[in-house]
Every structure is written in C-alpha cells, then in structure tokens.
Backbone of each chain as ProteinMPNN parsed JSONL, in Angstrom:
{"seq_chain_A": "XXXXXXXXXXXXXXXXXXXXXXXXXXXXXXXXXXXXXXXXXXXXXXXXXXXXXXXXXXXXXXXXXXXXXXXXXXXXXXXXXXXXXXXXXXXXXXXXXXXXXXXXX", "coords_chain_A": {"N_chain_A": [[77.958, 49.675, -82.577], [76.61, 52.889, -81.82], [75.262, 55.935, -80.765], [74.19, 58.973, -81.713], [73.917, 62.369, -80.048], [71.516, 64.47, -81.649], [70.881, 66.944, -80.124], [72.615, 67.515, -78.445], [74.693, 68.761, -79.471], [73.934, 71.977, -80.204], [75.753, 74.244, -80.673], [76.176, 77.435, -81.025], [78.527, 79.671, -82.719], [79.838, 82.91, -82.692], [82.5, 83.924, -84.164], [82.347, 82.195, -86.248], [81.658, 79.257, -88.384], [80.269, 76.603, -86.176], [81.761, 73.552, -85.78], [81.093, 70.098, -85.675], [82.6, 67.19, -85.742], [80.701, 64.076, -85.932], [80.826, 61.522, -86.844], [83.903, 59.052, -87.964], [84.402, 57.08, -90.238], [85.454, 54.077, -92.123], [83.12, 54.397, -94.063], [81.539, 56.685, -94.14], [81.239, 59.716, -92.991], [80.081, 61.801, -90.579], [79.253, 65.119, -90.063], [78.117, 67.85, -87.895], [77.407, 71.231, -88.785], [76.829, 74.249, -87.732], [74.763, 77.285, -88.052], [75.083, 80.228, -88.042], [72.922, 83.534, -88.368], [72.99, 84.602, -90.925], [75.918, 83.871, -91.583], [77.964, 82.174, -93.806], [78.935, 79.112, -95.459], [81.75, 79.163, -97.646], [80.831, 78.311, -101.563], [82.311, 75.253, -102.596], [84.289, 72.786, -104.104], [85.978, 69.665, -103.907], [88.489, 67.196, -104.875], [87.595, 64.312, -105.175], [86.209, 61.445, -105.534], [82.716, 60.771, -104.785], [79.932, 61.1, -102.668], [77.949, 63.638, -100.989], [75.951, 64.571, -98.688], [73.499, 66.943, -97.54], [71.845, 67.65, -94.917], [68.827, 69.872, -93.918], [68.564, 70.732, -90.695], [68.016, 72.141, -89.141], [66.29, 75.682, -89.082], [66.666, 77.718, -91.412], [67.891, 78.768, -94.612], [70.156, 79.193, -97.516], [71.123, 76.36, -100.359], [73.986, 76.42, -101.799], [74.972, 76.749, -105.154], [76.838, 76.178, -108.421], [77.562, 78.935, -110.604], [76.483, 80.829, -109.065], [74.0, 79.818, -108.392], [71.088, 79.311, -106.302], [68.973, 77.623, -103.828], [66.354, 77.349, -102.016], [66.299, 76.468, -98.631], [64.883, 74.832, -95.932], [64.29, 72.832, -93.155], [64.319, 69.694, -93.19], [64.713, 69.582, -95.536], [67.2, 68.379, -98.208], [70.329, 68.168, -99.438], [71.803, 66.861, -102.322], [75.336, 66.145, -103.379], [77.545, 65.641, -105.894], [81.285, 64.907, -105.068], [83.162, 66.544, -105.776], [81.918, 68.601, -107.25], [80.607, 71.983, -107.108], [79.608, 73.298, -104.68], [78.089, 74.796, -101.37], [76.249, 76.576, -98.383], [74.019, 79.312, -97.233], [73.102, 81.253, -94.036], [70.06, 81.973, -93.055], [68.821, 82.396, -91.307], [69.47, 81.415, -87.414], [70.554, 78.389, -88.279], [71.311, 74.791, -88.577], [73.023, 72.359, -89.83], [73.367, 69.091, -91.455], [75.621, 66.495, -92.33], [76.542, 64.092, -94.659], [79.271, 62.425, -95.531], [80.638, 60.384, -98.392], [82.401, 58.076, -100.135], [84.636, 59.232, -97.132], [87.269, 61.536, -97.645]], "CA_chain_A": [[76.706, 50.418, -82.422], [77.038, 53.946, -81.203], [74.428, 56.654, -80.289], [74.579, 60.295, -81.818], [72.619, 63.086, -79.852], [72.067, 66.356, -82.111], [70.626, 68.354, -78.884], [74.252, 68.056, -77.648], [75.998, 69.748, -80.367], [73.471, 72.548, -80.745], [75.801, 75.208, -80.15], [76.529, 78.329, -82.373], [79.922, 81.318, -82.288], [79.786, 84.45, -83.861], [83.616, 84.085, -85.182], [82.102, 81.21, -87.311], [80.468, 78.475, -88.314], [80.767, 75.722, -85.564], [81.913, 72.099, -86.808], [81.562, 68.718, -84.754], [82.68, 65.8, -86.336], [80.112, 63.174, -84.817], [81.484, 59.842, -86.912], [84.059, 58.692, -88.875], [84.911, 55.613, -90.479], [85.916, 54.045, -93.819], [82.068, 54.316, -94.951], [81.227, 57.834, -94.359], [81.905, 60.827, -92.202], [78.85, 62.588, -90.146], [79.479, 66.234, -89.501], [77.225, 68.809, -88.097], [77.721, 72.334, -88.674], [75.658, 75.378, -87.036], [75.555, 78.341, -88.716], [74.524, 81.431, -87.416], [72.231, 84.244, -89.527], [74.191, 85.365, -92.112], [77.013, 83.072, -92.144], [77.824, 81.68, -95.355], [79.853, 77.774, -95.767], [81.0, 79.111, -99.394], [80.72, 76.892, -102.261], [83.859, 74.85, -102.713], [84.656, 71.237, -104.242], [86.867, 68.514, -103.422], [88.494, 66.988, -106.49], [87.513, 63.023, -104.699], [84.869, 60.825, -105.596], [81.653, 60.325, -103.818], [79.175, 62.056, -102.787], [77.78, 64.738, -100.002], [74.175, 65.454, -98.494], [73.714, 68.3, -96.574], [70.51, 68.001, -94.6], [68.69, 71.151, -93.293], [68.254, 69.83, -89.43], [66.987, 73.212, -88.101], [66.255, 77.186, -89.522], [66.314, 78.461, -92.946], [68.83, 79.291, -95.608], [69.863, 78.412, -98.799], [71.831, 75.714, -100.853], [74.584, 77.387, -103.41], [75.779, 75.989, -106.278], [77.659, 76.239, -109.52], [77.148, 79.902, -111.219], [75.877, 81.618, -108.078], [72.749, 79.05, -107.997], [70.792, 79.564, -104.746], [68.411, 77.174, -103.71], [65.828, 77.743, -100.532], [66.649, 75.587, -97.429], [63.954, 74.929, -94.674], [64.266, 71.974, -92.376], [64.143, 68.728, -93.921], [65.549, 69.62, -96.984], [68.667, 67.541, -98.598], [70.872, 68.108, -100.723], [73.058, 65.143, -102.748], [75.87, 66.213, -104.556], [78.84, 65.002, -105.964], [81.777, 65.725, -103.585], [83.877, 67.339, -106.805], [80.515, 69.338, -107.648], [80.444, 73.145, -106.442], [78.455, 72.993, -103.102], [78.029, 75.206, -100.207], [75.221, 77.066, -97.969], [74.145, 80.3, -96.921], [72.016, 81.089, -93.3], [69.277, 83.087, -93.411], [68.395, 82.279, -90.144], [70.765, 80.411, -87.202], [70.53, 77.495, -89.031], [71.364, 73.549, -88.613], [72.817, 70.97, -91.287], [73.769, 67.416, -90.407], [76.289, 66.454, -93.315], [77.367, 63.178, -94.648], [80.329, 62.552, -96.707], [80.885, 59.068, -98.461], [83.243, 57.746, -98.457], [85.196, 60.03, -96.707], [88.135, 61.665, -98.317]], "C_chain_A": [[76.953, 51.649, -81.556], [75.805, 54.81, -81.601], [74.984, 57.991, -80.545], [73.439, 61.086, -81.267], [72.572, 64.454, -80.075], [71.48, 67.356, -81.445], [72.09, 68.291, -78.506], [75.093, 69.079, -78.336], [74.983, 71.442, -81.033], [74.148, 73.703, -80.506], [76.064, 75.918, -81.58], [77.964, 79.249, -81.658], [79.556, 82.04, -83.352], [81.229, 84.646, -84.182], [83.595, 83.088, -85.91], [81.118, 80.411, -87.041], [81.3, 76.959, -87.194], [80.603, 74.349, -86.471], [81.802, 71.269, -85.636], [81.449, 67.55, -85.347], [81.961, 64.356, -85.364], [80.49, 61.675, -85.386], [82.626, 59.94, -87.962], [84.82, 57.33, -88.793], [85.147, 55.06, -91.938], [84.553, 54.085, -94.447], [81.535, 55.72, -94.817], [81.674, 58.75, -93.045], [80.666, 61.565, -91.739], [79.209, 63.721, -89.189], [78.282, 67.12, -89.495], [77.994, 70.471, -87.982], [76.771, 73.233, -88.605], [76.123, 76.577, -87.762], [74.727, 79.466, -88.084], [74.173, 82.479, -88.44], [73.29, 84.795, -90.124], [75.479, 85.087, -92.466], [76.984, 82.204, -93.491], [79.141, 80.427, -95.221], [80.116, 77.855, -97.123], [81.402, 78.173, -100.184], [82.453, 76.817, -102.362], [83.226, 73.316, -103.56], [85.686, 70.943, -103.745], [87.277, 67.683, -104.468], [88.818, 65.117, -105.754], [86.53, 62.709, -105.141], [84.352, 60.665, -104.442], [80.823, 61.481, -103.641], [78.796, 62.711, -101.533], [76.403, 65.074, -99.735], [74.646, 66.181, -97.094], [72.277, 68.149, -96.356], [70.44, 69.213, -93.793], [68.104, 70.546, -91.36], [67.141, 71.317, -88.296], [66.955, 74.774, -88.896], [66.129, 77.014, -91.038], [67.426, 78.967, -93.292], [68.646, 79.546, -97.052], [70.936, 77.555, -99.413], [72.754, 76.632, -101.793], [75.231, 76.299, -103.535], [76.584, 77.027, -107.443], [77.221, 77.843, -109.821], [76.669, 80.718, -110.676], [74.342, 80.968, -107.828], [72.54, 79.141, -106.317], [69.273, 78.985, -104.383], [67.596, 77.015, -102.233], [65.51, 76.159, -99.933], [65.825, 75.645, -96.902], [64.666, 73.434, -94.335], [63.739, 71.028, -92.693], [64.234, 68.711, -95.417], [66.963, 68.654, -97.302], [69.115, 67.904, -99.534], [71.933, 67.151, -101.182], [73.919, 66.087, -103.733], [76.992, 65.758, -104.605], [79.891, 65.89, -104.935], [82.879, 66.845, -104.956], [83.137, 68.337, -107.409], [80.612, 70.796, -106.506], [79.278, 72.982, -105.786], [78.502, 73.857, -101.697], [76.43, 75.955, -99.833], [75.313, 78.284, -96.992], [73.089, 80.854, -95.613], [71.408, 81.981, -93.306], [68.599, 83.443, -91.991], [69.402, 81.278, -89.145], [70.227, 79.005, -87.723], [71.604, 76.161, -89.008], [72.184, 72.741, -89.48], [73.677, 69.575, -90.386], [74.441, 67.016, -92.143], [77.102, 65.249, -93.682], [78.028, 62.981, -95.975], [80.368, 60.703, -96.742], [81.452, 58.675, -99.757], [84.353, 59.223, -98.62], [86.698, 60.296, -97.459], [89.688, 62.556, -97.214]], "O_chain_A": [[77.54, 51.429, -80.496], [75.259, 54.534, -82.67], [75.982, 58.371, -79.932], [72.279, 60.875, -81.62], [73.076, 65.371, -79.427], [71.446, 68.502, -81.892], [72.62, 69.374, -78.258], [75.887, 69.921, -77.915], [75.291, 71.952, -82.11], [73.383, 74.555, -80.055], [76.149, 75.44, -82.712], [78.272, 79.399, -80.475], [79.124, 81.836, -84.486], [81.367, 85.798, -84.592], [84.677, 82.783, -86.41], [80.203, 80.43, -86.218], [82.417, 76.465, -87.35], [79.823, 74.069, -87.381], [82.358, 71.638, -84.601], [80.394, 66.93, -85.485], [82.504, 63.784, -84.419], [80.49, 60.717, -84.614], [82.486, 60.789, -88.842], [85.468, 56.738, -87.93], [84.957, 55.835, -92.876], [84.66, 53.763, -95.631], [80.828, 55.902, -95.809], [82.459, 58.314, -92.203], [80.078, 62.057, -92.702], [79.423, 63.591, -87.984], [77.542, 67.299, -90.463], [78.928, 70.764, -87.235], [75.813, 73.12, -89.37], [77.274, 76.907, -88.049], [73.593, 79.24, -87.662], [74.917, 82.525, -89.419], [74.297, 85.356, -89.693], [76.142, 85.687, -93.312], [75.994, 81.693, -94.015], [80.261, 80.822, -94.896], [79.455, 77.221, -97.946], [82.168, 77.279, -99.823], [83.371, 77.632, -102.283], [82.063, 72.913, -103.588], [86.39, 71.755, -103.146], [86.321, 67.327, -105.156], [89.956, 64.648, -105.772], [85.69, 63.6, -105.27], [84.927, 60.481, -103.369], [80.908, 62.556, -104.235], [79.525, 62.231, -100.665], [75.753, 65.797, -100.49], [75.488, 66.105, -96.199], [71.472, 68.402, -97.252], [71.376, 69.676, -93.141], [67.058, 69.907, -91.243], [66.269, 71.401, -87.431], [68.051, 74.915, -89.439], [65.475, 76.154, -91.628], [68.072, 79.618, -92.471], [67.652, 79.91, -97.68], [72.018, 77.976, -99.003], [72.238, 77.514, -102.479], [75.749, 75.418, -102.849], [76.834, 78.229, -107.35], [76.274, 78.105, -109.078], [76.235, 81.633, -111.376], [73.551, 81.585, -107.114], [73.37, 79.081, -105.409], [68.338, 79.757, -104.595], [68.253, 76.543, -101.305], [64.899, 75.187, -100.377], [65.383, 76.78, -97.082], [65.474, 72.932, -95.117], [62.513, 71.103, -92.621], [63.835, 67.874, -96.227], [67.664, 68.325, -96.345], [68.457, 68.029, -100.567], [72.823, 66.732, -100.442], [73.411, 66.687, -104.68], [77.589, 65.429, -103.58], [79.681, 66.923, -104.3], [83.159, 67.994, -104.616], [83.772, 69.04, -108.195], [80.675, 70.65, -105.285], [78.189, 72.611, -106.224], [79.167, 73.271, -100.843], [75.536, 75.971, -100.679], [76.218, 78.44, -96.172], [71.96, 80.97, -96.09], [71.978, 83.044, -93.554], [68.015, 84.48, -91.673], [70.094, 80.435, -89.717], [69.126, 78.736, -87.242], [72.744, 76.407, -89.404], [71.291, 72.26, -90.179], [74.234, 69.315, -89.319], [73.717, 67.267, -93.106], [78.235, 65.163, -93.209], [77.609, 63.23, -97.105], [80.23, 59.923, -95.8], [80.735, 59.087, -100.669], [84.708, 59.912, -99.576], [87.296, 59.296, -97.856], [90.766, 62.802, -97.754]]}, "seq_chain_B": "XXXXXXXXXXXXXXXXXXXXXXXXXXXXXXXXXXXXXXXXXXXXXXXXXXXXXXXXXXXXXXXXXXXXXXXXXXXXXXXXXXXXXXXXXXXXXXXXXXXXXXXXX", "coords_chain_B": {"N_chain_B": [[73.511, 67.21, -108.722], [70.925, 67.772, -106.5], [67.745, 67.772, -104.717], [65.871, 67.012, -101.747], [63.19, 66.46, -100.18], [62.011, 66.481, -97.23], [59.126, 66.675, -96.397], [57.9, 65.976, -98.043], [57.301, 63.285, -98.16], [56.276, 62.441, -95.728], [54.462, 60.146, -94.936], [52.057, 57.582, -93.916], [51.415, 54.097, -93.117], [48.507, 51.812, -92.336], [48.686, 49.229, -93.033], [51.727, 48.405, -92.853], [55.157, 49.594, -92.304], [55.959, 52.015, -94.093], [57.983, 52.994, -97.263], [60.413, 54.858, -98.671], [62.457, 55.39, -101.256], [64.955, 57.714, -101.58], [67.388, 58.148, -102.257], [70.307, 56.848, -103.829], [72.901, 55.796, -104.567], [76.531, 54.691, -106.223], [77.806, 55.278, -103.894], [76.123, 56.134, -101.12], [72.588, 54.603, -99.958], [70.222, 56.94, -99.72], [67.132, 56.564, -97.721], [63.728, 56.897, -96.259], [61.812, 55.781, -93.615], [58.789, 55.668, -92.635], [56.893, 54.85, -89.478], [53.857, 53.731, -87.875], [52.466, 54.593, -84.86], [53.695, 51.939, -82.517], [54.277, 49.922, -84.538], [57.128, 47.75, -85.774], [60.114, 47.297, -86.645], [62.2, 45.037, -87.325], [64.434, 43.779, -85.732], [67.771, 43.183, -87.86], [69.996, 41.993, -89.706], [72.807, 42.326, -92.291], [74.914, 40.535, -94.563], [77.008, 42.189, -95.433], [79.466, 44.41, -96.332], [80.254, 48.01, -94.596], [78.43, 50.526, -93.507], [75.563, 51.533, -91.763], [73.191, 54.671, -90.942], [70.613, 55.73, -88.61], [68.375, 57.951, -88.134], [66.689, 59.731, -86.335], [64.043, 61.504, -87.542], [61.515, 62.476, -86.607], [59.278, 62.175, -84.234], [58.737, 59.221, -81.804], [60.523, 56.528, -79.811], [62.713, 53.029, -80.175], [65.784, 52.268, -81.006], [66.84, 49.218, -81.751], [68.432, 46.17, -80.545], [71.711, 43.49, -80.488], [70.716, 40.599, -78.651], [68.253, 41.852, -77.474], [68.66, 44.432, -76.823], [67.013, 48.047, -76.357], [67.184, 51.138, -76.642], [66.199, 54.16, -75.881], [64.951, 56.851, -78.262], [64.949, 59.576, -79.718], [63.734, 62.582, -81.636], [66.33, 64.104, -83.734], [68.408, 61.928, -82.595], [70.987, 59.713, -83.181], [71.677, 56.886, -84.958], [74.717, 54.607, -85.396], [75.391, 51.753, -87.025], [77.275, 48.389, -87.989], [76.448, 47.45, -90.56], [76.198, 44.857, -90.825], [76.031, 43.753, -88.492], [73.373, 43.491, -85.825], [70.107, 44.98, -85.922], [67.447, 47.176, -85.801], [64.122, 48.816, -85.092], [61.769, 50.432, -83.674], [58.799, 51.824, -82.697], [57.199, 53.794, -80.734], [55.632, 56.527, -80.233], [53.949, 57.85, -83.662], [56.175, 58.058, -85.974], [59.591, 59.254, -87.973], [61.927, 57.996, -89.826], [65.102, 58.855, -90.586], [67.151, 56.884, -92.89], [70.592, 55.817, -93.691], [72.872, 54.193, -96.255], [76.314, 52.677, -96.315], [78.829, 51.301, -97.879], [76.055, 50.921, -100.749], [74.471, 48.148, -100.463]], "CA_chain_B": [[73.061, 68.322, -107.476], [69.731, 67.265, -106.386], [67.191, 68.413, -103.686], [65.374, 65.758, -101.352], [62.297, 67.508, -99.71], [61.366, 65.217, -96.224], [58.043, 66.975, -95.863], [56.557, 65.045, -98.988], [57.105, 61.854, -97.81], [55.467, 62.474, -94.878], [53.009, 59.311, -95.627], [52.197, 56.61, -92.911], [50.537, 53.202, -93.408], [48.505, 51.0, -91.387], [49.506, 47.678, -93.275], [52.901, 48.168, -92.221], [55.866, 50.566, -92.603], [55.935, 52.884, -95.222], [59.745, 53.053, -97.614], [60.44, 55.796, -99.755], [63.636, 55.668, -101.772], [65.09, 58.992, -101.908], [68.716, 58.427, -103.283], [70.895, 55.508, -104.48], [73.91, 56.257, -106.156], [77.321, 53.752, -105.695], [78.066, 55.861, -102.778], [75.057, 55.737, -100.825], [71.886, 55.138, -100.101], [69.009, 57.338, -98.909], [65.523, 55.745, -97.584], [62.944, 57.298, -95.226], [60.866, 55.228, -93.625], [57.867, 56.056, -91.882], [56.414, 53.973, -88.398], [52.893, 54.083, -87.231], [52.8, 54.234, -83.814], [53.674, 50.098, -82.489], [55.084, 49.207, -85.871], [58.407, 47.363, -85.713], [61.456, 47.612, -87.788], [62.586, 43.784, -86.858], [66.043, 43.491, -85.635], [68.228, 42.105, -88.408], [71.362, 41.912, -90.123], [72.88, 42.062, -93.383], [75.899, 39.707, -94.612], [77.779, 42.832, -96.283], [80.445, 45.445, -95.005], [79.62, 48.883, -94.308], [77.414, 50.945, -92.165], [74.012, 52.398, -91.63], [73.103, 55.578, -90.117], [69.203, 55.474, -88.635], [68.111, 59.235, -87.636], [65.055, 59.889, -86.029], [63.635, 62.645, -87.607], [60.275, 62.943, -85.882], [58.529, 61.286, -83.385], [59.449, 58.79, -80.39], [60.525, 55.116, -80.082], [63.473, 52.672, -79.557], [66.493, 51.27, -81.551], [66.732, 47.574, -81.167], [69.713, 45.744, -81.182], [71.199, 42.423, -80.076], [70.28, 40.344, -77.016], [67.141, 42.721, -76.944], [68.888, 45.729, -76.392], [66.254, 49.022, -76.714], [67.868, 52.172, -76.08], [65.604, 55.142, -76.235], [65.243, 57.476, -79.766], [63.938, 60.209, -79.949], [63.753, 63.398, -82.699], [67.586, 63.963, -83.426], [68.945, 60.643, -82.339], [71.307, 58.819, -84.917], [71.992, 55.246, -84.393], [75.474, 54.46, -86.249], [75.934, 50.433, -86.699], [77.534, 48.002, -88.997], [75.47, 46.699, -91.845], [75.786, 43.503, -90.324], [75.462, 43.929, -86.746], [71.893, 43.103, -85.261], [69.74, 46.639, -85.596], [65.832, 47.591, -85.771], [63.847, 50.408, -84.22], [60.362, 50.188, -82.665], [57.747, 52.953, -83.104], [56.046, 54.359, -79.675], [54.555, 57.577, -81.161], [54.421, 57.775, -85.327], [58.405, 57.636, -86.44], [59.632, 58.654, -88.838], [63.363, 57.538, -89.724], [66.123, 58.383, -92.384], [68.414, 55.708, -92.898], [71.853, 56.153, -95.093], [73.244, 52.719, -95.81], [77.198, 53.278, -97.1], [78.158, 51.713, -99.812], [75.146, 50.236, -100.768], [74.328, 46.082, -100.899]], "C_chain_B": [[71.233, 67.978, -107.393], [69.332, 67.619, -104.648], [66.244, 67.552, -103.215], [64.273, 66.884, -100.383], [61.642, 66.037, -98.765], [60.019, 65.498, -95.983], [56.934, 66.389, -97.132], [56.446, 63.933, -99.13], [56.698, 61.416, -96.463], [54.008, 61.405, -94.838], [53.133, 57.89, -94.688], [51.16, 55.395, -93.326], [49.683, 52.294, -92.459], [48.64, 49.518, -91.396], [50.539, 47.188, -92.832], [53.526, 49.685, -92.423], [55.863, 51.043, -94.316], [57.337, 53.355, -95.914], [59.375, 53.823, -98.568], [62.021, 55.606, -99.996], [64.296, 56.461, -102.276], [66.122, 59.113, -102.548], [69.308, 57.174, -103.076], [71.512, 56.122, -105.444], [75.41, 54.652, -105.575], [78.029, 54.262, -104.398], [77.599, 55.516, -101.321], [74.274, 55.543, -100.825], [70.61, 55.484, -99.478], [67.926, 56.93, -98.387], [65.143, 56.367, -96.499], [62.136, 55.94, -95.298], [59.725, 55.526, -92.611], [56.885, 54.729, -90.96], [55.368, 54.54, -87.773], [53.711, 53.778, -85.615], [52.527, 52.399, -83.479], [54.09, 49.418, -83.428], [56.188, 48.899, -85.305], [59.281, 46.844, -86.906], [62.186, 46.171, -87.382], [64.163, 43.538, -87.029], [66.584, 42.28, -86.814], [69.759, 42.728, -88.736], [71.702, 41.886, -91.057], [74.272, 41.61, -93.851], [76.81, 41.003, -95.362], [78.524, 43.642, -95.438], [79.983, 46.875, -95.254], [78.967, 49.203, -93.14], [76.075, 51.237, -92.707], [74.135, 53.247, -90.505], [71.289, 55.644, -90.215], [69.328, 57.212, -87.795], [66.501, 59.284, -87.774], [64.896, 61.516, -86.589], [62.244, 63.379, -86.814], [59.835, 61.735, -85.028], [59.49, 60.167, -82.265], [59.671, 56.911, -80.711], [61.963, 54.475, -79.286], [64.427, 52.108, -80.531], [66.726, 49.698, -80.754], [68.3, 47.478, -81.662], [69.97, 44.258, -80.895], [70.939, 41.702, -78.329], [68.806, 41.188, -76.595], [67.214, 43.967, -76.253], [67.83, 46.749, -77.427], [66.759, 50.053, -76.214], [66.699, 53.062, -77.039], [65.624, 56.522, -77.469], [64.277, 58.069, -79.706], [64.496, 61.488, -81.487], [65.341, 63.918, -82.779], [68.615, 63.36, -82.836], [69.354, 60.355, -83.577], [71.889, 57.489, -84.44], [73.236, 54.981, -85.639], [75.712, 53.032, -85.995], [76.544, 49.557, -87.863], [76.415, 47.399, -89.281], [75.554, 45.376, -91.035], [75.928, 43.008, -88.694], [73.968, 44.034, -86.645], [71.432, 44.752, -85.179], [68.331, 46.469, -86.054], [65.655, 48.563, -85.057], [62.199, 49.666, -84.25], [59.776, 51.35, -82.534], [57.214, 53.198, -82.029], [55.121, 55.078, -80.087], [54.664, 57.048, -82.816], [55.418, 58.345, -84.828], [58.463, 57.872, -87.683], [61.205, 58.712, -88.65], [64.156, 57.87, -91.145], [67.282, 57.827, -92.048], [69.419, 55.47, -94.083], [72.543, 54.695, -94.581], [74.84, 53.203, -97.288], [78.066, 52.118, -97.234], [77.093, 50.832, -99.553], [75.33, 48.695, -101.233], [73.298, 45.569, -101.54]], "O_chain_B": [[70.51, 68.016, -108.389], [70.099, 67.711, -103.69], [65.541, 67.11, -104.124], [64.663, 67.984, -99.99], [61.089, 65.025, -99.196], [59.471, 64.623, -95.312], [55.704, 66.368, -97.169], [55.722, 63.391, -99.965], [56.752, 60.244, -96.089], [52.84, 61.781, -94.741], [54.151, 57.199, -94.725], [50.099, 55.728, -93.856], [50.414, 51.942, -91.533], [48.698, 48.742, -90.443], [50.669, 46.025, -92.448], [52.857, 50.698, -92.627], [55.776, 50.403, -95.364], [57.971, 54.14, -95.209], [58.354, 53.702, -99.246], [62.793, 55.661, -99.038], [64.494, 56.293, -103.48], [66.174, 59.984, -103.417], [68.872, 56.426, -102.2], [71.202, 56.676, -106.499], [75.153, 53.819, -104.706], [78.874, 53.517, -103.902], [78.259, 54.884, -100.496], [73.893, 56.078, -101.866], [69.942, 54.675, -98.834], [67.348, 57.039, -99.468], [65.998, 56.522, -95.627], [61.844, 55.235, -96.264], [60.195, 55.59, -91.475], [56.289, 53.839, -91.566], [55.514, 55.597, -87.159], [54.743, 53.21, -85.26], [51.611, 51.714, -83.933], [54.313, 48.224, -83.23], [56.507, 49.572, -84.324], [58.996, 46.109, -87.852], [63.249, 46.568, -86.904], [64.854, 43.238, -88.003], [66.225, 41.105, -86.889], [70.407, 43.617, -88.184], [70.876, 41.136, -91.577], [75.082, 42.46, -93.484], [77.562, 40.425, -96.147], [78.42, 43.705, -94.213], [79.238, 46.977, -96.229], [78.871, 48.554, -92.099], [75.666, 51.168, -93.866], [74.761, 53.022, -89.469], [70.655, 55.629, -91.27], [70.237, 57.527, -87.028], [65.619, 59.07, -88.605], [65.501, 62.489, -86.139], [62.091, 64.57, -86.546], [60.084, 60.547, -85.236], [60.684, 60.323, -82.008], [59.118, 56.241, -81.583], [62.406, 54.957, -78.244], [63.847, 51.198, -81.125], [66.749, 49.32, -79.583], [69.024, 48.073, -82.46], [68.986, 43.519, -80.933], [70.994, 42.244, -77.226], [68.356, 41.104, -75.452], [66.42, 44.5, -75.477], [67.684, 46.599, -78.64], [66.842, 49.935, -74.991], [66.362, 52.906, -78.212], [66.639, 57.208, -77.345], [63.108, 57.687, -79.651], [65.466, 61.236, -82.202], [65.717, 64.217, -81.645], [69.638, 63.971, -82.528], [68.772, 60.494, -84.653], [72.574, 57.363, -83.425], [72.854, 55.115, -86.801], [76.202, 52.775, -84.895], [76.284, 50.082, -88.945], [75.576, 46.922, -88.517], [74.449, 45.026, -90.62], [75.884, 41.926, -88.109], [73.385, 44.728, -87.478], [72.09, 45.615, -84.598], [68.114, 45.484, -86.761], [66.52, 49.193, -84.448], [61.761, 48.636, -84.764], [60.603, 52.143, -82.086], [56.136, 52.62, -82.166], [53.985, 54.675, -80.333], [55.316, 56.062, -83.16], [55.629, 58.919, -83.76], [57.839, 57.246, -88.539], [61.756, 59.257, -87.694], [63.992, 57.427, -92.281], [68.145, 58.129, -91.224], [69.111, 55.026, -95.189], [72.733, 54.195, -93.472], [74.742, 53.681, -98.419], [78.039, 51.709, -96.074], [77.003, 50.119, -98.554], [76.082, 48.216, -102.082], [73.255, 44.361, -101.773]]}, "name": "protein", "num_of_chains": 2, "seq": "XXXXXXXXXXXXXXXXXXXXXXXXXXXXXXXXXXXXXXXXXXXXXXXXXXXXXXXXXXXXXXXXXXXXXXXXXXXXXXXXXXXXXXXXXXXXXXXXXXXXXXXXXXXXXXXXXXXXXXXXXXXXXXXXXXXXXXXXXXXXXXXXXXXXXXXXXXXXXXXXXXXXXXXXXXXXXXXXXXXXXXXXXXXXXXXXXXXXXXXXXXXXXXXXXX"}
C-alpha cells in the first residue's frame, strides 16, 4: 500500500516537458508529465501490447492522434489507447496529465 | 482511441455509492465511483493478483486499510495497493474516486 501526492510533483521547465515516474510494477506504470503552454509530447507508438490513458489532471490542451487528429483536452478528460496506436498531446495552456501504462513495457 | 469525459459522471446517490464503468479492456479497468458525503467504500480484498490505483479526484475523505488504518485523501491523492490487500475509502465531503484495477478479475 503506498500513497501518491500529485501536489508534490507539480513542477514545470521551460527546456521540456517534466516526467516523474510515481509507480512501477508488473501491473502498470503511473507517470505524470507537466507540460508547459505550447509544449507538445508528439504522437509516437510503441510496437507492445496494452494499453495507455492519459488523463487531463490540470489546464487545457489537446489529444493527437493518427493523421494529425486533434482532440480538445480540459481537466478530467481521458484518453484510452492502445499502446501501438499513434498517441500524443499538445498544451495549450501549462497543462497536467497523470498517465498509466499497462502493463508496462 | 477513445475519450472518457469525468465531468458527465458527475452523479451522486443517496442509496449508496454511485459506479460508472468507463473502460474494460484485458488490460485494464476504468470505474469512477462517486461518495456522498459518510458513504463507505468497505475495506476488502480480492483473491486475484494485480493492483488497483484509487485517485481522489474531488472532494475529501480517507483510504481504509488493514487493522483500521485511515490515512487522509484528499483531491490528487492516489492510493496504489494489491488487489488483494485489505483497501476501502470513506467519504467526509462528496468523493469522488477513479479506480484502475490492472489486469482485470
């Protein structure tokens, strides 16, 4: 049993997007990453099974996908996608996500 | 690729807790659940392997655990435990909670 607290990791840098790996274990992987306005996480895959949500935890963006798809982010948004599935996000504002991978690859 | 929107399950009961099933794939799976204030999530356990991740998204309360451990939870709190380790949560203010259970049982 272990205790994650996402006021601790709220920080941001302006030479990127910050990462803090807050779990991992053979059932999933819980990373948050901060993004600051106008940073972009761009789409990528992972050629592993499983799958990937990207919650919006704080600000405004947007989801990208496949074909230049661009889907509007607010705070409490999710996104599920496969982890081999073109997936990244773009901030529109400094902007939040809380990100779990499963299982971890 | 799929988009989970937490602000429309925003729905509280006073019979009991309120479960929305947001995703389920063989990966993981998603569930909000929403806690009036004083509702309880009754410490239990489940005979399978894996984890659960409980994230307070709104409101105030307590994860339970065993022996009658309550450790304080509030909005950005994540409680990481095994699936079959002793776990519940306890509602002070309305709660609400998303809980990723990896792989699913």
């Amino acid at each position: 049993m272990k205790i994650i607290h996402l006021d601790e990791s709220k920080i941001f840098e302006e030479k990127g997007i910050k990462r803090f790996l807050l779990h991992d274990s053979p059932y999933f992987r819980i990373l948050n990453f901060n993004l600051q306005a106008g940073q972009i996480f761009p789409v990528h895959r992972h050629p592993a099974e499983g799958q990937v949500s990207i919650q919006v935890i704080d600000g405004t963006g947007q989801f990208l996908g496949e074909d230049e798809a661009a889907i509007p982010a607010v705070a409490g948004d999710i996104l599920v996608s496969d982890i081999d599935e073109p997936h990244g996000v773009m901030a529109i504002t400094d902007m939040r996500i809380l990100v779990t991978i499963a299982p971890p690859f």
